[in-house]
C-alpha positions as CSV (number, residue, x, y, z in Angstrom):
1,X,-114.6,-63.9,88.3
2,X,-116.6,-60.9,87.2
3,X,-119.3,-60.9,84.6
4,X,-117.0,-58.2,82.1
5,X,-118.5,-55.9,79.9
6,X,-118.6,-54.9,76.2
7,X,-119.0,-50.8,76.4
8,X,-120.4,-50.2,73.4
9,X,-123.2,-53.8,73.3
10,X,-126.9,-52.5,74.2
11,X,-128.1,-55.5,76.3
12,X,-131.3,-56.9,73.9
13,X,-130.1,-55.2,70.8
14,X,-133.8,-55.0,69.4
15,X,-137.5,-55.6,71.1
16,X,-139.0,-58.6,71.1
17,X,-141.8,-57.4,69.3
18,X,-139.8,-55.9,66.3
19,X,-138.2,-59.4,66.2
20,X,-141.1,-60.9,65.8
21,X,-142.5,-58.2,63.2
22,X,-138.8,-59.2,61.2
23,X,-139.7,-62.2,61.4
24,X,-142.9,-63.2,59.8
25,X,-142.4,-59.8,57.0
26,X,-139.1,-61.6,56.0
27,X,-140.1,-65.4,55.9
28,X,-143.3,-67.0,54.3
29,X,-144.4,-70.8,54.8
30,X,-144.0,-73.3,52.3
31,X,-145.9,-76.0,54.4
32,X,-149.8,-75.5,54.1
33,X,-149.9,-75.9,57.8
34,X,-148.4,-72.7,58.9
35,X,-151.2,-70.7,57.0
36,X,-152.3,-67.9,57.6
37,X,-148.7,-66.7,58.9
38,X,-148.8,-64.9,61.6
39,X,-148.0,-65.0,65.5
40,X,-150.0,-67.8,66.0
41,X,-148.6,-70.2,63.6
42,X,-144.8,-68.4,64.4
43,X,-145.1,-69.9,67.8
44,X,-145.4,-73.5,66.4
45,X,-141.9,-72.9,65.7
46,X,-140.4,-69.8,67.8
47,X,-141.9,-69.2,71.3
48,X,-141.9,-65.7,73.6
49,X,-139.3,-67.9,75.5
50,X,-137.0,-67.8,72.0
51,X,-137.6,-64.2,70.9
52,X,-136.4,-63.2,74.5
53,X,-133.7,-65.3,73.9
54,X,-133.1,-64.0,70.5
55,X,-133.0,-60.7,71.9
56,X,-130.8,-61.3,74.5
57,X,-128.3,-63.1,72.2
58,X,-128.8,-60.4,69.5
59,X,-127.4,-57.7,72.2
60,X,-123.5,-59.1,71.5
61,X,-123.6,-59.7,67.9
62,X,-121.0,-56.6,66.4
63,X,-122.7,-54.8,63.1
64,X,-120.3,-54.9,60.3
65,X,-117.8,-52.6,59.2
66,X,-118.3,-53.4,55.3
67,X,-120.8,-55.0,53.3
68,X,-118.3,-58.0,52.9
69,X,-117.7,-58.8,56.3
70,X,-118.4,-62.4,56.7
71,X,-120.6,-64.0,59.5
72,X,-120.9,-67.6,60.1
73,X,-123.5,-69.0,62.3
74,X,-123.0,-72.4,63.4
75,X,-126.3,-74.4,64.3
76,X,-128.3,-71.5,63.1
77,X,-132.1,-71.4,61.6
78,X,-133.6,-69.7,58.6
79,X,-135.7,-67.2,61.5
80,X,-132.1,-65.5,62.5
81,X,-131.9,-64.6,58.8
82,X,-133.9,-61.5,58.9
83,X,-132.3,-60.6,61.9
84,X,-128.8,-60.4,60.4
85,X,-129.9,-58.6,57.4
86,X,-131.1,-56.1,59.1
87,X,-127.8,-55.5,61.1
88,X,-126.3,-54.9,57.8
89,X,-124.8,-58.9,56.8
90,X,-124.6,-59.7,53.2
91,X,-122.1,-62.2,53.3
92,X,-123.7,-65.3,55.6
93,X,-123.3,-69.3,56.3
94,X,-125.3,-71.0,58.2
95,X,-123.5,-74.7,59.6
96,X,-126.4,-77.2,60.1
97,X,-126.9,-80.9,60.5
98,X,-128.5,-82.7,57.6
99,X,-132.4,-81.9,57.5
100,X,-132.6,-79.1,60.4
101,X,-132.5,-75.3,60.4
102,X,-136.5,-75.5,58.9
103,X,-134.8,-74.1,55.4
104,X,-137.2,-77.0,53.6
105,X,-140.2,-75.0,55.2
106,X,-139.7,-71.4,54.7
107,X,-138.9,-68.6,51.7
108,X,-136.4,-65.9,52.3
109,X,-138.5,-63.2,51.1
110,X,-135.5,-60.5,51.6
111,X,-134.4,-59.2,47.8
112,X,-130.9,-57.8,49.0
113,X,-128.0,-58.4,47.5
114,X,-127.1,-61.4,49.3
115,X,-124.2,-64.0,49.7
116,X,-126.6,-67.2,51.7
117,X,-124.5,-70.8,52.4
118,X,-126.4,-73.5,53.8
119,X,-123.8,-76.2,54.7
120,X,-124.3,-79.7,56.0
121,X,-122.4,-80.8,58.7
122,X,-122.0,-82.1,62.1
123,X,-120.6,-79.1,64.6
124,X,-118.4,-81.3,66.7
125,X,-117.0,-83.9,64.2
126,X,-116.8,-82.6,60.5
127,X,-114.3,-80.0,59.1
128,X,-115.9,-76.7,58.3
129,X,-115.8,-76.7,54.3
130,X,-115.3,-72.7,55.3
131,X,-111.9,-70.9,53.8
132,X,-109.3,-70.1,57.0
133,X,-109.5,-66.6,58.7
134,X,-112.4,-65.5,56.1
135,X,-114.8,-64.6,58.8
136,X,-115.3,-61.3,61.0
137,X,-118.0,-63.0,63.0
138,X,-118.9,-66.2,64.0
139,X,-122.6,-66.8,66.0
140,X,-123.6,-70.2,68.1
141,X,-126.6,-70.1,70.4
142,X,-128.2,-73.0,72.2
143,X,-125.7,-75.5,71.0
144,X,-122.8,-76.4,72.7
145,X,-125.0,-77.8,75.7
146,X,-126.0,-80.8,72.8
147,X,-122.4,-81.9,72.0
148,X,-121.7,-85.2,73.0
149,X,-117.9,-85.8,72.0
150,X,-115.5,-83.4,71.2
151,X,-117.2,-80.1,71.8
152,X,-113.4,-78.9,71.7
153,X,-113.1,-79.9,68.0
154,X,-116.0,-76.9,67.4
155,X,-113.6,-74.3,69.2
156,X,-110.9,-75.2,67.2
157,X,-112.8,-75.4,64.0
158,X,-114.2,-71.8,64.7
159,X,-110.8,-70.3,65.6
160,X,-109.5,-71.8,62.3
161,X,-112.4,-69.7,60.1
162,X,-112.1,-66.6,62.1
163,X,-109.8,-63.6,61.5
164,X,-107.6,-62.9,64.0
165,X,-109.3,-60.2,66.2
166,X,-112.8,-62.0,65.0
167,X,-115.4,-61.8,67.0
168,X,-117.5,-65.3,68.5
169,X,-121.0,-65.3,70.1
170,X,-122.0,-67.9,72.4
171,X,-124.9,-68.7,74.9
172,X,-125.7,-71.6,76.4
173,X,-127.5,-72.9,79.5
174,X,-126.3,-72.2,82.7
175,X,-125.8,-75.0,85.2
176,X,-125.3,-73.0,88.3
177,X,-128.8,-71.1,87.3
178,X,-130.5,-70.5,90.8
179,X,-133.3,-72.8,89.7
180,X,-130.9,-75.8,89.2
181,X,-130.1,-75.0,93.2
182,X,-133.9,-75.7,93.7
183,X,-134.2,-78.3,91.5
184,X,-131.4,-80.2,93.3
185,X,-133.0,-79.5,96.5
186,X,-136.0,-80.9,96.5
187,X,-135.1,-84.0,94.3
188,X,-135.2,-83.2,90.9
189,X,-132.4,-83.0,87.8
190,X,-131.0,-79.9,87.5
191,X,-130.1,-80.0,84.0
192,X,-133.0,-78.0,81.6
193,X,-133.5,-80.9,78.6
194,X,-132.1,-84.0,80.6
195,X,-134.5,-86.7,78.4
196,X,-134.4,-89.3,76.4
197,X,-135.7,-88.8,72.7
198,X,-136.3,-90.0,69.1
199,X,-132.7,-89.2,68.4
200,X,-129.8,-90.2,69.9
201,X,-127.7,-87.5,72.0
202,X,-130.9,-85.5,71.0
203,X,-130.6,-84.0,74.7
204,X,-128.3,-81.3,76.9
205,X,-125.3,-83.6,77.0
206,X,-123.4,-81.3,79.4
207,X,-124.3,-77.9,81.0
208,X,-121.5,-75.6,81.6
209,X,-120.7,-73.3,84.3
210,X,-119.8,-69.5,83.6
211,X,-116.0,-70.4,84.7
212,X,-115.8,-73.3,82.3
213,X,-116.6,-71.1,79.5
214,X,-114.1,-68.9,80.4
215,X,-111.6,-72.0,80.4
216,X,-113.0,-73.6,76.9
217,X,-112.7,-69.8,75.0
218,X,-108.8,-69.6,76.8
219,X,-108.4,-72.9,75.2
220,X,-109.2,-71.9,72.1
221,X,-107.0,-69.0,71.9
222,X,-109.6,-66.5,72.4
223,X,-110.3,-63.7,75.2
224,X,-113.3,-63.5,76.3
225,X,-114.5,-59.8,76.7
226,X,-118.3,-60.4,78.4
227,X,-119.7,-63.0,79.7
228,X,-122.9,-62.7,81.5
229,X,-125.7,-64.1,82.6
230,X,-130.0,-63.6,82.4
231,X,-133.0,-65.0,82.9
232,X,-136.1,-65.0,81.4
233,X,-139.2,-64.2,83.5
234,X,-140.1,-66.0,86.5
235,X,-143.7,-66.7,87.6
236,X,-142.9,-67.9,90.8
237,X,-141.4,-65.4,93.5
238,X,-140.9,-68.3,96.3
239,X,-138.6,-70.7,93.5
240,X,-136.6,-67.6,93.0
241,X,-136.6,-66.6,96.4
242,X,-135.3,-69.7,97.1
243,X,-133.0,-69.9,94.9
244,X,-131.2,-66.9,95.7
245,X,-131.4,-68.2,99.3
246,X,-129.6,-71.1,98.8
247,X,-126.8,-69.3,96.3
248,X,-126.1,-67.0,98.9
249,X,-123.1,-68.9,101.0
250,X,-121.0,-69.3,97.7
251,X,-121.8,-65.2,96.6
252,X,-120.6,-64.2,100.4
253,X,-117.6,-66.6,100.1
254,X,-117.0,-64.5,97.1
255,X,-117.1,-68.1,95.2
256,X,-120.1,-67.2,92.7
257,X,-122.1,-64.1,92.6
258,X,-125.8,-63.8,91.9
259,X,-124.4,-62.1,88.8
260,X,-123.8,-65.0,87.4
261,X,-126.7,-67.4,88.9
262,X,-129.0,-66.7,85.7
263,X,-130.7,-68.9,83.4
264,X,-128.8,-68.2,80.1
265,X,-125.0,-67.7,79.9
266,X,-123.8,-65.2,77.3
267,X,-120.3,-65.1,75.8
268,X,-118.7,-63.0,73.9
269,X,-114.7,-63.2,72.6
270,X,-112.4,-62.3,70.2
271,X,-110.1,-64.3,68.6
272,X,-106.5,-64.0,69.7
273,X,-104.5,-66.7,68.1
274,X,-104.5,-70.7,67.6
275,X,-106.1,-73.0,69.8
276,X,-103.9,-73.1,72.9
277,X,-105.2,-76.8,74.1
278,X,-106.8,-78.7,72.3
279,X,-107.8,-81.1,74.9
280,X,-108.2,-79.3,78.3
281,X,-108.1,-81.5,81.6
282,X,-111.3,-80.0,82.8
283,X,-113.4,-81.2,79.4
284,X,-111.7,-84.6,78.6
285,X,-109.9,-87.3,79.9
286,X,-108.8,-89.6,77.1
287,X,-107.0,-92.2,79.3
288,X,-103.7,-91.8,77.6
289,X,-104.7,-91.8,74.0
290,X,-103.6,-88.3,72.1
291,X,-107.3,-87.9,70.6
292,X,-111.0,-88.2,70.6
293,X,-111.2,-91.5,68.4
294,X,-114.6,-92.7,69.2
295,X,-117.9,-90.4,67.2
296,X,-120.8,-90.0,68.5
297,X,-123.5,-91.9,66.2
298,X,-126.2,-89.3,65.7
């Protein structure tokens, strides 16, 4: 499997640096404790390690073609809202779980014209309260990894709200990352947010590999146009050395190239037409029963 390619898609659509400049002249604290704002108290939320990710991810998402065209970011926070305003979005919805998303803590200090939804809901259980087809874009970064029961239920809930020929935006970790190799070899879990915390399923449920993706956007009646993967900077040469090292049977038995041995896997599809299966063998196993009956107490 090659990593594709979108043409037209500048990898890291803007700097870091003017992301973080978008950032703190479109948002202002409402908590006492994050003034003054600036970088400093910006990092208590957003680290370099997230604008390089935000950059990264920001590299697929399509402008729109009209002032109407509707984007939907699933599991989204109020510090991607500058962003997609200045990409040209008026119309936008955010999907996020009861009390995250740090909307009680910041202002939108943007005056355009603008169509904002913040709606309340879990990604992989709840219906989208979000009309059929009436989106031209829909975003989810750093999510899918946290699902803990029907992560197939989002696909087909995002295929439902898309336009046909829509476009979806995904990244996620990578499990076949180099760094996972080394991690694996000298005893440790390869998975990048493995504990246990204050929250149940509060934790990388499941990692997926660049081929699985591939399989979970064919089963949900998309084509995937790039997928890709990157990495954010490494301090230590001999872990990556290493790494690459120990990936190299599987890239010369043309099994998985370093291409796609990154930190971060990048997707992006468009939609083609209804969910094809709803239940793939690779994801599930239900043990004869025709649906996922059991939720996931968050």
């Amino acid at each position: 499997m090659d990593s594709g390619s979108i043409g037209s898609v500048v990898h890291g659509i803007l700097p870091e640096a003017a992301l973080r400049e978008s950032i703190l002249a479109g948002l202002h604290p409402k908590v006492d404790y994050l003034l003054p704002w600036g970088d400093q108290s910006l990092k208590r939320h957003f680290s370099d390690k997230d604008l390089w990710r935000m950059s990264v991810s920001a590299s697929m998402i399509p402008r729109p073609q009209s002032s109407s065209d509707h984007l939907v970011d699933i599991g989204g926070t109020i510090f991607w809202l500058p962003l997609y305003l200045d990409m040209g979005y008026r119309h936008i919805t955010l999907v996020v779980r009861r009390g995250q998303g740090y909307f009680h803590e910041f202002n939108l200090l943007r005056q355009e014209e603008l169509k904002l939804e913040i709606i309340e809901a879990d990604a992989e259980l709840d219906p989208y309260p979000i009309k059929s087809e009436s989106a031209q874009c829909v975003i989810c970064f750093e999510l899918l990894e946290h699902f803990a029961g029907d992560p197939m239920h989002f696909m087909a809930e995002c295929n439902r709200i898309l336009a046909t020929s829509g476009v979806m935006c995904l990244t996620t970790p990578n499990v076949l990352w180099h760094q996972n190799l080394v991690n694996i070899f000298i005893g440790e879990h390869p998975f990048s947010w493995s504990v246990f915390t204050d929250s149940y399923a509060d934790r990388h449920n499941r990692e997926y590999t660049p081929f699985e993706l591939r399989n979970l956007f064919a089963a949900g009646g998309f084509t995937v146009e790039y997928l890709k993967t990157s990495t954010y900077q490494m301090k230590s040469l001999s872990r990556r050395g290493i790494g690459y090292l120990l990936s190299l049977p599987a890239a010369l038995a043309q099994r998985v190239s370093f291409s796609l041995r990154g930190e971060l896997s990048l997707v992006r599809a468009h939609k083609l037409g209804s969910v094809q299966d709803r239940y793939p063998a690779f994801l599930y196993n239900l043990y004869g029963r025709s649906e996922v009956s059991c939720r996931i107490k968050k």
